[in-house]
C-alpha positions as CSV (number, residue, x, y, z in Angstrom):
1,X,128.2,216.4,198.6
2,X,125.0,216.4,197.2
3,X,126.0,216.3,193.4
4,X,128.1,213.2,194.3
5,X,125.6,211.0,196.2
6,X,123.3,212.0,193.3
7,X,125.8,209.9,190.7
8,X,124.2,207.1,189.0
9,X,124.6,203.9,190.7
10,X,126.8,202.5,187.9
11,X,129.3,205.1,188.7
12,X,130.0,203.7,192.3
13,X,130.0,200.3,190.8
14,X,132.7,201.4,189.0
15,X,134.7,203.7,191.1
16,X,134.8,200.5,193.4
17,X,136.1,198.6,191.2
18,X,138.4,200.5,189.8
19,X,139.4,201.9,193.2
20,X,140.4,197.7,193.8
21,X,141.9,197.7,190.8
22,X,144.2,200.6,191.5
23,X,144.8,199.5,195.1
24,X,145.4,195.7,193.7
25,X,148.2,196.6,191.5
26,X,150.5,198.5,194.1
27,X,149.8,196.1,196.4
28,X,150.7,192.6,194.3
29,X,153.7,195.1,193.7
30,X,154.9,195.8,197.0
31,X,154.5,192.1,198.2
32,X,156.3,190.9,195.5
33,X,153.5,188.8,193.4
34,X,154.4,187.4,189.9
35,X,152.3,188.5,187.2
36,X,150.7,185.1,186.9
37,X,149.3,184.5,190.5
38,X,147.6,188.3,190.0
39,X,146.4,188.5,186.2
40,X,143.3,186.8,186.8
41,X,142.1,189.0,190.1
42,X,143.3,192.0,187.8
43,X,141.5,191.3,184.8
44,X,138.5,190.2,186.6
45,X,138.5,193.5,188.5
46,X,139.1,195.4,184.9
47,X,136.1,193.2,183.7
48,X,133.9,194.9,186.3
49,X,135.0,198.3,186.0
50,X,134.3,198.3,182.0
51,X,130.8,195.9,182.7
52,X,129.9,198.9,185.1
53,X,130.8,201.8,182.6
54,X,129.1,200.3,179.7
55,X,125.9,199.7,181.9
56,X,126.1,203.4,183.1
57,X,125.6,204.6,179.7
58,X,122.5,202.3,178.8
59,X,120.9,202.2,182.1
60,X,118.3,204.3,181.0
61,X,116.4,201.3,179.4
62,X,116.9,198.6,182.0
63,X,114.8,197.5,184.2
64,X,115.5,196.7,188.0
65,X,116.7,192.8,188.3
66,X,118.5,192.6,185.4
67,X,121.3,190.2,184.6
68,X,123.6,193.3,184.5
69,X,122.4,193.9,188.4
70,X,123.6,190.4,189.3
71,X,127.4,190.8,187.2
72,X,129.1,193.4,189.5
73,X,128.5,190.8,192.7
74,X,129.3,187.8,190.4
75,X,132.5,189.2,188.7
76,X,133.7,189.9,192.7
77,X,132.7,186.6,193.6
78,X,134.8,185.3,190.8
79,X,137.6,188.0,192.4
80,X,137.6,186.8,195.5
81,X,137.5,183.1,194.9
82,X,140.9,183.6,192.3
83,X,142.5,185.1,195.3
84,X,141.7,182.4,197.0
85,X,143.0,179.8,194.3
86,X,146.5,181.1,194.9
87,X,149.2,180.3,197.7
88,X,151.0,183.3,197.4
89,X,154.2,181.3,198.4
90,X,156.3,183.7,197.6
91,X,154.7,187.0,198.9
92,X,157.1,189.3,201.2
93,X,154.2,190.8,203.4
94,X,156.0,192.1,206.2
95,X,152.1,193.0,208.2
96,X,149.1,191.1,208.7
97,X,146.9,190.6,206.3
98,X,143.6,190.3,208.2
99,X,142.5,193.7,207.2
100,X,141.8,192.4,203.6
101,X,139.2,190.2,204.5
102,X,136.3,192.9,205.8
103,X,137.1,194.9,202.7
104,X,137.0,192.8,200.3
105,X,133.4,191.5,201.6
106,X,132.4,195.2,202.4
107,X,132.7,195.7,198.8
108,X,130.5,192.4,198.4
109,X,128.2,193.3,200.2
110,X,127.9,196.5,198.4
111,X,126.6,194.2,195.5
112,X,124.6,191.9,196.6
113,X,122.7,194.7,198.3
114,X,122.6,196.2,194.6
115,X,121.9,192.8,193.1
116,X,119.0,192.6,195.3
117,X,117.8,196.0,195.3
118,X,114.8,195.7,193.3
119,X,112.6,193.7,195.8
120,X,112.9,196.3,198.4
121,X,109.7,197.7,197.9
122,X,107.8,194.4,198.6
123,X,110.2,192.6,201.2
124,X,111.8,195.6,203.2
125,X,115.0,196.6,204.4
126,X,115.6,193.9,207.4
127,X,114.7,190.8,204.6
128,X,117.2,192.7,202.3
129,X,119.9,192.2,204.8
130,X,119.3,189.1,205.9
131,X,119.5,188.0,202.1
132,X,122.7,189.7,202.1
133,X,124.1,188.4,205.3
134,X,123.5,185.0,204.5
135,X,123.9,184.7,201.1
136,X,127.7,186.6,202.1
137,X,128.5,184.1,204.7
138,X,127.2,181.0,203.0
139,X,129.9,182.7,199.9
140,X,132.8,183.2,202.7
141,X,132.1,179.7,204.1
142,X,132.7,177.8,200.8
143,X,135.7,180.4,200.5
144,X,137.3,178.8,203.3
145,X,136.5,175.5,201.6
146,X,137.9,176.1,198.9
147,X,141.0,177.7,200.7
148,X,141.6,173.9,202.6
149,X,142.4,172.3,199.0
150,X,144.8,174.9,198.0
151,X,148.6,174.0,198.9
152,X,149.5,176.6,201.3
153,X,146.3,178.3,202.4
154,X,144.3,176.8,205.9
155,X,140.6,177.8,206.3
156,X,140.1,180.2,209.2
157,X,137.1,180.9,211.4
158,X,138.9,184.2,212.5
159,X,138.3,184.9,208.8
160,X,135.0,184.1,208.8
161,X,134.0,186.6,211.7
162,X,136.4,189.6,209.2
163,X,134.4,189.0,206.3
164,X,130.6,188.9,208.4
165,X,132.4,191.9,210.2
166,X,133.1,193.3,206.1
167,X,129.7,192.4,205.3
168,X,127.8,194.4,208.0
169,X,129.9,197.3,207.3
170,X,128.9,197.1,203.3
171,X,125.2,196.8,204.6
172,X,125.6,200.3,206.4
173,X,127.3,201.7,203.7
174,X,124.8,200.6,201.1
175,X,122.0,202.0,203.3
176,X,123.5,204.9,204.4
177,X,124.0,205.6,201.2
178,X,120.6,205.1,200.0
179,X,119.3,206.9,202.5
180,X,121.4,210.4,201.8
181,X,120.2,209.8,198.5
182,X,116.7,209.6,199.1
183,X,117.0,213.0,201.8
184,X,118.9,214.6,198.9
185,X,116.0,214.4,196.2
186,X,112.4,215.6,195.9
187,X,109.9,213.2,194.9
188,X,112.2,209.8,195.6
189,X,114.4,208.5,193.1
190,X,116.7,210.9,191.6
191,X,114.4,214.0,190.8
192,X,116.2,216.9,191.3
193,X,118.8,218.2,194.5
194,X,117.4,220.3,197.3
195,X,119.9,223.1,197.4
C-alpha cells in the first residue's frame, strides 16, 4: 500500500484517465453508441491519459501551477461537456443512468483539487474546497445549460445534487489521499516510506 500511494501524482492522473477510457469503451459498446457520438469523449480521454504520461516523465523540472496542472481538469471539462453535446437517441440503456453523474465529477474534482494544489500552503484546506466546490458546480450548472439546447437532453436539478454529491466525494478522495501520503513519508513530500 505504501509503494502505491507513494506513485507520482502523474501516474493517478493517468490511471484515471485511462481507467475512463477503458470503462468508456465497453460501455458506448454495450448501449449501442455509434462511433461518431463517442470519438470525441474517447479521444479527449486518450488526450489526457498521454498529456498525463508525458508530464510524469518531465515533472521533475516543473514547478507547482503550471499550465500542465490546469490540462488534466480542462481536457475532463472538455469530456464531460462532449458528452453533453450528444442526444444519445439511439442508446439501448436498459438501467438508470444517474450513477454517471457523481463519477464523472468525482473524477473532476480530483483535478481541480490538483489544479489548485499549489496554493495550499498559503490558503488552507477548507479555501481549497470551497474553490473546488464552486468552481465544480458553477461547471455542472452551465452543464445543464448547455444540456437545454441539445435536442433530446432536459437540464436536471436531480443532476445537479449527483454531481455536488460526485464532487464532495472527489474532495475526500483527493484528501484522503494526500493525507496517507504525507503519514507514509518522512520529512513531507515524498522522502522516503516508513516501513
Amino acid at each position: 500500500m505504501a509503494l502505491l500511494v507513494q506513485w507520482d501524482p502523474w501516474t493517478w492522473i493517468a490511471l484515471l484517465y485511462a481507467s475512463q477510457l477503458s470503462g468508456a469503451i465497453p460501455v458506448a459498446i454495450a448501449f449501442g453508441l455509434s462511433s461518431k457520438e463517442m470519438s470525441i469523449p474517447i479521444a479527449l480521454l486518450m488526450m489526457g491519459t498521454l498529456h498525463a504520461v508525458a508530464a510524469g516523465f518531465s515533472s521533475k523540472r516543473k514547478t507547482p501551477g503550471t499550465f500542465h496542472d490546469w490540462l488534466p481538469a480542462i481536457i475532463y471539462c472538455l469530456f464531460i461537456f462532449s458528452l453533453s453535446n450528444e442526444s444519445f437517441r439511439d442508446a439501448d440503456v436498459s438501467f438508470n443512468v444517474n450513477f454517471f453523474h457523481p463519477l464523472e465529477y468525482a473524477v473532476l474534482a480530483i483535478f481541480f483539487c490538483w489544479t489548485g494544489h499549489a496554493v495550499l500552503p498559503s490558503k488552507g484546506v477548507a479555501a481549497l474546497i470551497l474553490r473546488v466546490l464552486a468552481g465544480g458546480i458553477a461547471f455542472a450548472v452551465l452543464d445543464e445549460l448547455h444540456q437545454s439546447f441539445i435536442p433530446g437532453r432536459t437540464p436536471s436539478f436531480i443532476d445537479l445534487l449527483l454531481d455536488f454529491m460526485g464532487l464532495s466525494i472527489g474532495c475526500a478522495i483527493f484528501f484522503a489521499g494526500r493525507h496517507l501520503r504525507r503519514s507514509l513519508t518522512v520529512g513531507g513530500m515524498g522522502a522516503r516510506v516508513i516501513s
